[in-house]
BARO-409136 format. One record per residue (C-alpha): residue number from 1; residue in one letter; x, y, z. Coordinates in nm, 2 decimals. Example, Ala and Ser with C-alpha at 12.3 -4.5 7.8 and 13.67 -1.06 7.14 Angstrom:
# residues 2
num,residuo,u,v,w
1,a,1.23,-0.45,0.78
2,s,1.37,-0.11,0.71
# end
This chain:
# residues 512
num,residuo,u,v,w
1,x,0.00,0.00,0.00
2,x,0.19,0.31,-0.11
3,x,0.02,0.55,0.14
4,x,0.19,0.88,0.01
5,x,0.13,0.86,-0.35
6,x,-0.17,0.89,-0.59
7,x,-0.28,0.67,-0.83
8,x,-0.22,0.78,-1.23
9,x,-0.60,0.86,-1.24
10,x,-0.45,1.18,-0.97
11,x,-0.74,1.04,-0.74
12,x,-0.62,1.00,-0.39
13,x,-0.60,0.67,-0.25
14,x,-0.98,0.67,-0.04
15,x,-1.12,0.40,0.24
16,x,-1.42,0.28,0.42
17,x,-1.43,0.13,0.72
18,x,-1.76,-0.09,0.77
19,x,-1.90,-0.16,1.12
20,x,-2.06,-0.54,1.26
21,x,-2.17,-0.51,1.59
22,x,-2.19,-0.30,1.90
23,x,-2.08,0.05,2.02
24,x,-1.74,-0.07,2.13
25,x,-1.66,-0.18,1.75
26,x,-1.77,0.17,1.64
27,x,-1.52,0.33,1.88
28,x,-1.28,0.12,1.73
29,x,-1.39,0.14,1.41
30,x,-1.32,0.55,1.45
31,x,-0.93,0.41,1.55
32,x,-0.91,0.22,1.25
33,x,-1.04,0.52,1.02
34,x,-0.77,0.76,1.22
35,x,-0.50,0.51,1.14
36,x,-0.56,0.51,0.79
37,x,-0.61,0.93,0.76
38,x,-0.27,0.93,0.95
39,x,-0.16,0.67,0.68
40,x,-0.24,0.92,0.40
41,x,-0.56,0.79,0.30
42,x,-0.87,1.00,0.28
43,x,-1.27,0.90,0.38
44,x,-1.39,0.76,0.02
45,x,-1.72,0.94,0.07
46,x,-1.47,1.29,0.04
47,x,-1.38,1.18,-0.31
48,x,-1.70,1.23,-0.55
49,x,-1.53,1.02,-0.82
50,x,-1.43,0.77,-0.62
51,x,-1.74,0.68,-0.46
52,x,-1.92,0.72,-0.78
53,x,-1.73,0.36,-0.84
54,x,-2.01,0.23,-0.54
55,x,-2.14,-0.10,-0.64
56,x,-2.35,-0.34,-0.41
57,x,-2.14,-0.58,-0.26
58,x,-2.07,-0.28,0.00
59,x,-1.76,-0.14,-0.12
60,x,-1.85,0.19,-0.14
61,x,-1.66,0.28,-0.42
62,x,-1.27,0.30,-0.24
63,x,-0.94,0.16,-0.30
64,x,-0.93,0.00,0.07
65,x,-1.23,-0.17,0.23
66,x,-1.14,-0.28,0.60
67,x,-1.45,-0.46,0.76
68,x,-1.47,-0.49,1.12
69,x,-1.65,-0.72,1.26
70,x,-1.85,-0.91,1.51
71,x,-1.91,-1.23,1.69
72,x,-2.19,-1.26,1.94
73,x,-2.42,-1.38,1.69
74,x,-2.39,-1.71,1.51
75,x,-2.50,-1.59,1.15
76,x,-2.18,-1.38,1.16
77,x,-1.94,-1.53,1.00
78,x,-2.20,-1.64,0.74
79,x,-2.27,-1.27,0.70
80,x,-1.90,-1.16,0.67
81,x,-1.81,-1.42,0.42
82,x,-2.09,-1.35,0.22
83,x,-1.98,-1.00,0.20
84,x,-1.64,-1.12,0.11
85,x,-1.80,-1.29,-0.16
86,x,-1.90,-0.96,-0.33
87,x,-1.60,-0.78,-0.29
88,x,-1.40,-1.02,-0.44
89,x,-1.57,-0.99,-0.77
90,x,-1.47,-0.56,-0.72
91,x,-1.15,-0.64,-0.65
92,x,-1.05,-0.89,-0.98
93,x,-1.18,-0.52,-1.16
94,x,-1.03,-0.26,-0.94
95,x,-0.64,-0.25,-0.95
96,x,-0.49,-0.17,-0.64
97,x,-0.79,-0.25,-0.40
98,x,-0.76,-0.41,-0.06
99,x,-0.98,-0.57,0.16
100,x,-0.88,-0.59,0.56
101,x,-1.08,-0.79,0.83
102,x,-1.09,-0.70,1.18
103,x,-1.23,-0.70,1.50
104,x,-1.42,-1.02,1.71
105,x,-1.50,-1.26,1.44
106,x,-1.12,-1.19,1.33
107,x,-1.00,-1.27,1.67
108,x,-1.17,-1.57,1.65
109,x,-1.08,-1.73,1.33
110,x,-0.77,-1.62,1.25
111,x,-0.60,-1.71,0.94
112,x,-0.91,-1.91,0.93
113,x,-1.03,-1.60,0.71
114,x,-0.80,-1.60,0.46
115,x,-0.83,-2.01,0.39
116,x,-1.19,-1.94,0.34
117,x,-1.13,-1.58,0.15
118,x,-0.79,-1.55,-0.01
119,x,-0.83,-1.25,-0.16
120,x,-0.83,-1.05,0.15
121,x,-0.52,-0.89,0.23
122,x,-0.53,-0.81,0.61
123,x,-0.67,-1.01,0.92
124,x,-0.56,-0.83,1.26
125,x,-0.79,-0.91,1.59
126,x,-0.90,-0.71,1.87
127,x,-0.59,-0.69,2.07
128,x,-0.39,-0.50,1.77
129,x,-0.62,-0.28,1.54
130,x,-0.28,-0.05,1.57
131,x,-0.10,-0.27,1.32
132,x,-0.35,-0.22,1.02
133,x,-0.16,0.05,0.84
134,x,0.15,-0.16,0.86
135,x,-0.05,-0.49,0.79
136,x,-0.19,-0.35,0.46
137,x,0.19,-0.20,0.38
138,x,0.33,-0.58,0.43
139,x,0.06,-0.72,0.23
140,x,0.08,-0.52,-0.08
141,x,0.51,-0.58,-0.10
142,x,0.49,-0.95,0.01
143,x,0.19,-0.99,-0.27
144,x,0.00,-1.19,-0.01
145,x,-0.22,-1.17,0.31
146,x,-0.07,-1.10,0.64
147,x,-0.26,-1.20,0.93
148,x,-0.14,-1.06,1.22
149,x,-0.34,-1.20,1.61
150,x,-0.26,-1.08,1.89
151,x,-0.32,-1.27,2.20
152,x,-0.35,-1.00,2.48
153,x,-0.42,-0.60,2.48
154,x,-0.09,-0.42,2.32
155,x,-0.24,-0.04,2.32
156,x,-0.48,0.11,2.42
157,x,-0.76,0.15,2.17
158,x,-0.85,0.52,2.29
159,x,-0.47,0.63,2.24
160,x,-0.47,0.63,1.85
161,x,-0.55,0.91,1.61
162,x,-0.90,0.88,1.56
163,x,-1.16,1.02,1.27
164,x,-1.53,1.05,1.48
165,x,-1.76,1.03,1.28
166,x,-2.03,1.30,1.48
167,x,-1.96,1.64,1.53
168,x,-2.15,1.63,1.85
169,x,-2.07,1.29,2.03
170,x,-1.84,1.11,2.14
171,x,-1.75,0.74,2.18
172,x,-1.53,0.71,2.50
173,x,-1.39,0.37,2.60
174,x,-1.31,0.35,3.01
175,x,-1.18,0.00,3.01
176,x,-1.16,-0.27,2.76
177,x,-1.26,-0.67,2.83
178,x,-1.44,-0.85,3.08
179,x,-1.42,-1.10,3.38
180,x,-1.72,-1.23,3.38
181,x,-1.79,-1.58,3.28
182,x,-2.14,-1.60,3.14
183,x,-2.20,-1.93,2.99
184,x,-2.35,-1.79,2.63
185,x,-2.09,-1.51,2.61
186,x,-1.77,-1.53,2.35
187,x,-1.65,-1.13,2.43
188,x,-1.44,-1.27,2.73
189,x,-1.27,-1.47,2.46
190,x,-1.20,-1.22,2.22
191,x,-1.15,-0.90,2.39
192,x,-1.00,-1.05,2.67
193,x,-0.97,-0.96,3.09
194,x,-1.13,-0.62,3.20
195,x,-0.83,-0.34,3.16
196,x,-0.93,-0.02,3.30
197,x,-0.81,0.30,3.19
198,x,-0.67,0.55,3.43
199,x,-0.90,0.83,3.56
200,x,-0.69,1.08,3.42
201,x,-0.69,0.97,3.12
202,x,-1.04,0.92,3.01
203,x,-1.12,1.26,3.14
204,x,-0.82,1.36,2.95
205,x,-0.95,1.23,2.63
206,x,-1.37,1.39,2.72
207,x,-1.19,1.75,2.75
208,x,-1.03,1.72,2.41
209,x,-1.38,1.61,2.23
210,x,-1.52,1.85,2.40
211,x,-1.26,2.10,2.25
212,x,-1.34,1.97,1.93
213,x,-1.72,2.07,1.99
214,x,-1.87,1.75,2.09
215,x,-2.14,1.74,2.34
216,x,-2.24,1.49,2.43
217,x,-2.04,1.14,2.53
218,x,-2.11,0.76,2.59
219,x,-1.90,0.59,2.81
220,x,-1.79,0.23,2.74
221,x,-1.71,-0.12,2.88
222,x,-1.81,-0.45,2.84
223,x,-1.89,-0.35,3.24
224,x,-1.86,0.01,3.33
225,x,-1.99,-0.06,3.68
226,x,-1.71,-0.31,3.79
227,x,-1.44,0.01,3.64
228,x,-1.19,0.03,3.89
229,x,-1.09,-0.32,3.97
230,x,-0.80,-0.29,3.75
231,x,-0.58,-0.03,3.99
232,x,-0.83,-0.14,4.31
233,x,-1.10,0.13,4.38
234,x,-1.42,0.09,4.49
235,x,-1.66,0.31,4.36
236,x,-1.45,0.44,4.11
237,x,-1.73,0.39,3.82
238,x,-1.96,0.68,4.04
239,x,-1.63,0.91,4.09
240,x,-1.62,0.86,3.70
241,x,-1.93,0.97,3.62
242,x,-1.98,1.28,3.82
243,x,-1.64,1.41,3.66
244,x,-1.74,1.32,3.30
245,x,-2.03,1.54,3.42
246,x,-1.88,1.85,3.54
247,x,-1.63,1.87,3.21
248,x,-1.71,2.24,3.09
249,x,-1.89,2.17,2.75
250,x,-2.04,1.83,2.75
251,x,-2.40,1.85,2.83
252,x,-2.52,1.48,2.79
253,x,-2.33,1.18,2.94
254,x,-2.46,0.85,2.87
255,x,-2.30,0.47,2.98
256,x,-2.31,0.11,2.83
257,x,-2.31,-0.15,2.95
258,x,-2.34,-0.21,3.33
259,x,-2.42,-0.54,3.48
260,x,-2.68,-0.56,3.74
261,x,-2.47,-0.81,3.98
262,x,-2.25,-0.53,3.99
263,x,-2.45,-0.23,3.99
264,x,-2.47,-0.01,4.28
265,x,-2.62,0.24,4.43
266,x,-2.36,0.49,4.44
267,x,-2.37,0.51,4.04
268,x,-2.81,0.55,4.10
269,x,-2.70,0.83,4.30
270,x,-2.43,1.00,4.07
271,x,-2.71,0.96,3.81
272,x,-2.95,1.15,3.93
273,x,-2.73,1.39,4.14
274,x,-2.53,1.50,3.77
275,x,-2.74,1.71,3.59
276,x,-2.57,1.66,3.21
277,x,-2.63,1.27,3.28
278,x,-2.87,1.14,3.12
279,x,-3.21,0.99,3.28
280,x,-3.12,0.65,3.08
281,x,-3.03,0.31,3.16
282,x,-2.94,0.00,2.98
283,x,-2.99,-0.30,3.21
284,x,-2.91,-0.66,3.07
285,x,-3.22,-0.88,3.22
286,x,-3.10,-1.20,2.97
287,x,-3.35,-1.39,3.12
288,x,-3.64,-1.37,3.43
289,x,-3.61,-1.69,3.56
290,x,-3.38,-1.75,3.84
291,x,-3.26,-2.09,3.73
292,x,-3.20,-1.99,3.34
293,x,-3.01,-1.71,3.53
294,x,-2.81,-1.92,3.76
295,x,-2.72,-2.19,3.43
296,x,-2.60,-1.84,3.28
297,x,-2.36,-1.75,3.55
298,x,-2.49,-1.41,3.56
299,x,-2.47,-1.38,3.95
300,x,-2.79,-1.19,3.99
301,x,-3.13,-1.30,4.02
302,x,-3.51,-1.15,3.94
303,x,-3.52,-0.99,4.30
304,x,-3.25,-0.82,4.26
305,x,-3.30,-0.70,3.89
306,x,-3.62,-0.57,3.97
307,x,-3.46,-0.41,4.33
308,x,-3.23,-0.21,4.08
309,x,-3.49,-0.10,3.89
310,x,-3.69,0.01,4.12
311,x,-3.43,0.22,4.34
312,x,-3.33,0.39,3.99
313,x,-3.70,0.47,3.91
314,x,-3.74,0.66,4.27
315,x,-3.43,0.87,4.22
316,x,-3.51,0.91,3.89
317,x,-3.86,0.89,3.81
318,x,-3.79,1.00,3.45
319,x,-3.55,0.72,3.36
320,x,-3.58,0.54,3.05
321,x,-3.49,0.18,3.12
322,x,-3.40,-0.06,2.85
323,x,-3.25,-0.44,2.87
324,x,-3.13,-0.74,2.61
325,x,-3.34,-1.07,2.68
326,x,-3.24,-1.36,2.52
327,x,-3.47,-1.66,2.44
328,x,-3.41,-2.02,2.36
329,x,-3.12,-2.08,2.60
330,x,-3.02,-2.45,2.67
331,x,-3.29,-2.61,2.93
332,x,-3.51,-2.30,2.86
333,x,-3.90,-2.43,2.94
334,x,-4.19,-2.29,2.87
335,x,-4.19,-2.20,3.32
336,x,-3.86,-2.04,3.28
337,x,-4.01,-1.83,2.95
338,x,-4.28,-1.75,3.18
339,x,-4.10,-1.58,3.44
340,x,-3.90,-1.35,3.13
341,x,-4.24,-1.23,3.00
342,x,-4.36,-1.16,3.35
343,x,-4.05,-0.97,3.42
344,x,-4.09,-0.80,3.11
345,x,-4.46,-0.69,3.25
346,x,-4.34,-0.55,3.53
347,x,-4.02,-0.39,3.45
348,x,-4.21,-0.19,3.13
349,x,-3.85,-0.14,2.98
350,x,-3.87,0.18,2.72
351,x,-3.73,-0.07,2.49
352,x,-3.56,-0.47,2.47
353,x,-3.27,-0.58,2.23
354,x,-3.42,-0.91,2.22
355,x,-3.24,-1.21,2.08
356,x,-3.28,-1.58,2.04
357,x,-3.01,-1.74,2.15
358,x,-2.72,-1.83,1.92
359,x,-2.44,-2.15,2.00
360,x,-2.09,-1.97,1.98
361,x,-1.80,-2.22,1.99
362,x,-1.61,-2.21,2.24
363,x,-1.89,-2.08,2.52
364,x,-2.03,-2.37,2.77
365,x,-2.38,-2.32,2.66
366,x,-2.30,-2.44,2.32
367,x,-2.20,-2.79,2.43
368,x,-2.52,-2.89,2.62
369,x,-2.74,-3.15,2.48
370,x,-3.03,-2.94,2.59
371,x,-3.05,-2.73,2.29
372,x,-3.45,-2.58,2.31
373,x,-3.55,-2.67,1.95
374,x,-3.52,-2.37,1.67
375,x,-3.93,-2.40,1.61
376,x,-4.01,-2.37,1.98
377,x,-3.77,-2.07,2.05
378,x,-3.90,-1.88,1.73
379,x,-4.28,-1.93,1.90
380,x,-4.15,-1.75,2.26
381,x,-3.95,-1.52,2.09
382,x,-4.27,-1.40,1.86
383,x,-4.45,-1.35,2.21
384,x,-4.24,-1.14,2.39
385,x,-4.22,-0.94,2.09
386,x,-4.58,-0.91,2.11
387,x,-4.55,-0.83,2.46
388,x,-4.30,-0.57,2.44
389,x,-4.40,-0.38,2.16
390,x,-4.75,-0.32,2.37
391,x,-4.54,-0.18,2.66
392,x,-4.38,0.05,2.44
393,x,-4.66,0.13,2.21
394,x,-4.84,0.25,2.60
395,x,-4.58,0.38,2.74
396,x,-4.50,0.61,2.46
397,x,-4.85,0.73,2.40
398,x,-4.86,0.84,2.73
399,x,-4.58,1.09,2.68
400,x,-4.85,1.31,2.40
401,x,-4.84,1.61,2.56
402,x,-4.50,1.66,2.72
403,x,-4.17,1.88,2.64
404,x,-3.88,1.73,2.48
405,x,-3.55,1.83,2.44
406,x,-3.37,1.70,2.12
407,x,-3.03,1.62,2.03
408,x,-3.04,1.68,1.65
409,x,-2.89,1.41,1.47
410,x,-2.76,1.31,1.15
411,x,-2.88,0.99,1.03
412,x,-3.12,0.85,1.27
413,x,-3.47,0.99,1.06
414,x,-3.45,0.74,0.69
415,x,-3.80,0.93,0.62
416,x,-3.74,1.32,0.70
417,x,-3.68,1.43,0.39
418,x,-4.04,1.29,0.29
419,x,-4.23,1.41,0.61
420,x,-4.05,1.71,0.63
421,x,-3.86,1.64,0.98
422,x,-3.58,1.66,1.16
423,x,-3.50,1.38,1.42
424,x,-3.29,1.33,1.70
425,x,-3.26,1.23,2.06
426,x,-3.42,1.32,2.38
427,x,-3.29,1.34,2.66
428,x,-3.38,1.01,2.82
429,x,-3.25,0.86,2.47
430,x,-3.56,0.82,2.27
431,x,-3.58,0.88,1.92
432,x,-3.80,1.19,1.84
433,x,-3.90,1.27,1.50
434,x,-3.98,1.72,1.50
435,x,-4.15,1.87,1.21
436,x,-4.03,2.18,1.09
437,x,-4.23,2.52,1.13
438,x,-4.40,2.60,0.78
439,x,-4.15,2.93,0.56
440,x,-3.87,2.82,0.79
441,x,-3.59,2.97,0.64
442,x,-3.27,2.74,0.57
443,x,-3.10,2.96,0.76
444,x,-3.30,2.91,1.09
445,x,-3.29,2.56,1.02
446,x,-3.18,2.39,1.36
447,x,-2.83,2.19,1.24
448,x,-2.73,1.85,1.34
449,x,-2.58,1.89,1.71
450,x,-2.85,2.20,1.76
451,x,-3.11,2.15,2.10
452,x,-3.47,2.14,1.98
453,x,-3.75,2.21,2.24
454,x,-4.09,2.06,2.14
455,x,-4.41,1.88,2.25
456,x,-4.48,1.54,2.13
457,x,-4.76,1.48,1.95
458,x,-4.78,1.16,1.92
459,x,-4.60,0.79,2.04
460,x,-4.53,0.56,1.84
461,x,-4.36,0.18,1.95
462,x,-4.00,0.31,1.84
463,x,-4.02,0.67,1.86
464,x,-4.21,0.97,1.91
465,x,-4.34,1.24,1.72
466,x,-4.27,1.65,1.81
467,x,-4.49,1.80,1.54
468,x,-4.59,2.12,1.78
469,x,-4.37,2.35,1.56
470,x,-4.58,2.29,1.26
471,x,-4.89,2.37,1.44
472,x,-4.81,2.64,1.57
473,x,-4.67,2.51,1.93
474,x,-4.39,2.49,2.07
475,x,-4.05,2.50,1.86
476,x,-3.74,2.64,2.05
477,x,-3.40,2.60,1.88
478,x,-3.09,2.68,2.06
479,x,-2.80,2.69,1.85
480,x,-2.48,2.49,1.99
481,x,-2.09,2.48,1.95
482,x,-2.13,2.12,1.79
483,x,-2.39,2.25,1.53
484,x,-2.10,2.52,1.45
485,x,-1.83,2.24,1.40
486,x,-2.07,1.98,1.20
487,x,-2.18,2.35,0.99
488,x,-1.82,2.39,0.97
489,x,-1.73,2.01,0.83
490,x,-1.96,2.10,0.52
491,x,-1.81,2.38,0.41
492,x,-1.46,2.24,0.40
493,x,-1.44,2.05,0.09
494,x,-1.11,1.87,0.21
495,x,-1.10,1.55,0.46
496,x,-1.02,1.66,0.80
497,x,-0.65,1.54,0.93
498,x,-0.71,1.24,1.20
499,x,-0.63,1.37,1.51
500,x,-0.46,1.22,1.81
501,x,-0.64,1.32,2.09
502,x,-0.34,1.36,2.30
503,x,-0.38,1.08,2.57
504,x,-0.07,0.93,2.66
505,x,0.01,0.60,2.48
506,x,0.01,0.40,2.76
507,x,0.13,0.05,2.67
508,x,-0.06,-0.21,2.90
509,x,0.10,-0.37,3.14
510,x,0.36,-0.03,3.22
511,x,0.38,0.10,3.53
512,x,0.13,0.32,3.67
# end
């Protein structure tokens, strides 16, 4: 890969980075996309002809294609190989092209990738996304694949340049890894033990997005509640959170994932005692029956689930509580399903990532002989669906009437240009689609990163309608520093540089 030259077309050499999986594989994903900018590659989507080269298998039209990818689900592999499939055809007609594979499912299989895909170039896991440049450099002079796995953390995600792909939020990772042992779980596997990252840092890392006009943050961890166990401080996740929420700037914090055997009631308190953090919750239930619950090693049971819950609703009576349910585990009956769906009844989560559960090698679930048959699982699964969707269709309907606040986003309304909308976040989290005062002028138009104050009109299942502007109601829009930045990304017809955000690149395992 000759990063520093151009092609005889004069194009510059472009990229996309594609995303499988959860928030901690976008946050790297925004790693492997600084890499590559610091590398001398530019966003493919900043080079009109180039991406007029688009074709469906995915490829977006640019000269290196890195995929990263996950593995909690046991379709992935058939989903990545698929993909493969199509980009091999682009590559046999685009000289020069690459393909990369990273991430879980990389960690996992290997060089396992390129037997079944020869025609990618790079395969680098979790432990090592630092190495792609290089990977991609050794590949294209060697005129074949290198594969390169590491088998524990070597940097630091978080320390690399980094391209973010919002103006106005932030992915920031507090540790990496997890030491829990949940039967059904492969991320212990691939991502390794819990490392947490020093205070200091991560509020190192908030101030300098902040600088750079973002407002609002996420905070991730396989398990941001047991943060601090690496350099042995209790309570450290709470400490966390109230500083995240006093950095001068950032006016929404947010956190994924905690785990409720280790949630406590110092972070319930830091919640609602931190104004810029936000009234919402992601709680993993999995399952509502005690001895699914036990068989999952999840070291909590319905009591206390529901005891969370309940203590964060009364400090918090705004919260917006949602969970991940999984259905068809090994040994699951139709008692255990039961106790989920009555769970489910009580706890009225704002919404479920619901899943039927998959066998991923490696995991002690997916060796028992006690598989709950594919037919049955489907049939539960299509209830508490049902179920769910109910609670939210209620719950949501009941908010007609009430003030929102939203976070204007980019991508997160498919149908706004058609129902003349805008949509974002509220503050709890929900989507909210806003419909625009009739004459607005472009120039009043509220930007994405922009606060929107407006009364919803309407609940839907999956989101809420604010349509009190166009009827002559309420429509407040308060210009923000992060609208001023995104405003600022259009009107710059050249890529931005990738940025290293300036945290020190700790190597793990140094001393502290």
């Amino acid at each position: 890969m000759n990063t520093t030259t151009q092609r005889a077309d004069a194009l510059p050499r472009t990229y996309a980075v594609r995303t499988l999986g959860c928030q901690m594989n976008e946050h790297d994903s925004e790693r492997m996309a600084g890499l590559l900018e610091q590398a001398g590659l530019v966003p493919v989507d900043t080079v009109p002809e180039a991406a007029a080269r688009a074709t469906d298998a995915g490829d977006m039209g640019a000269d290196v294609v890195v995929i990263n990818t996950c593995s909690v689900r046991e379709n992935a592999a058939t989903r990545l190989f698929g993909n493969l499939g199509q980009l091999a055809a682009v590559k046999r007609e685009r000289p020069g092209m690459q393909i990369a594979v990273g991430g879980c499912l990389a960690q996992q299989m290997r060089d396992g990738i390129v037997a079944k895909a020869p025609w990618v170039d790079a395969v680098f896991g979790t432990h090592n996304i630092d190495v792609l440049p290089a990977l991609l450099r050794r590949a294209e002079h060697n005129s074949k694949a290198a594969v390169e796995i590491e088998e524990s953390l070597k940097v630091f995600p978080s320390t690399l340049p980094t391209h973010r792909e919002s103006a106005f939020a932030a992915w920031v990772s507090i540790s990496v890894g997890c030491n829990n042992t949940c039967t059904f779980c492969i991320v212990p596997h691939l991502r390794g033990k819990e490392r947490d990252r020093r205070p200091g840092d991560i509020l190192a890392e908030v101030e300098a997005v902040a600088s750079q006009g973002a407002i609002e943050v996420t905070l991730l961890g396989q398990n941001v509640n047991s943060y601090g166990v690496g350099f042995g401080e209790r309570g450290a996740f709470a400490d966390l959170l109230r500083a995240v929420g006093r950095v001068d700037g950032i006016e929404r914090v947010r956190f994924t994932s905690p785990h409720p055997a280790a949630f406590t009631d110092d972070v319930i308190a830091a919640m609602a005692e931190t104004p810029t953090v936000m009234p919402s919750l992601h709680m993993p239930l999995q399952s509502g029956s005690d001895a699914i619950l036990r068989q999952m090693r999840r070291s909590y049971r319905r009591d206390r689930f529901m005891g969370i819950l309940e203590r964060v609703r009364a400090a918090i009576p705004e919260a917006a509580i949602t969970t991940d349910i999984i259905v068809g585990f090994p040994g699951e009956t139709e008692e255990d399903f039961q106790a989920t769906l009555e769970v489910v009844e009580q706890a009225r989560f704002t919404s479920a990532f619901t899943f039927l559960y998959s066998r991923r090698p490696g995991t002690p679930a997916a060796d028992r002989e006690d598989q709950v048959p594919d037919d049955v699982a489907l049939e539960r699964y299509q209830r508490l669906i049902k179920l769910q969707e109910r609670i939210c269709a209620e719950d949501n309907a009941a908010l007609a009437g009430t003030e929102v606040e939203i976070l204007v986003s980019e991508e997160d309304g498919r149908k706004d240009g058609a129902t003349q909308r805008i949509s974002g976040r509220a503050r709890d989290n929900r989507l909210v689609h806003v419909a625009l005062p009739e004459g607005l002028s472009e120039a009043d138009r509220p930007r994405p990163g922009d606060m929107i104050r407006a009364t919803v009109t309407y609940g839907a299942p999956h989101h809420l309608i604010a349509d009190s502007g166009a009827q002559g109601g309420l429509f407040e829009v308060r210009r923000t520093r992060a609208g001023d930045v995104w405003e600022a990304r259009q009107a710059s017809p050249e890529p931005e540089t990738a940025v290293s955000l300036g945290i020190p690149t700790l190597r793990v395992g140094a001393s502290r």
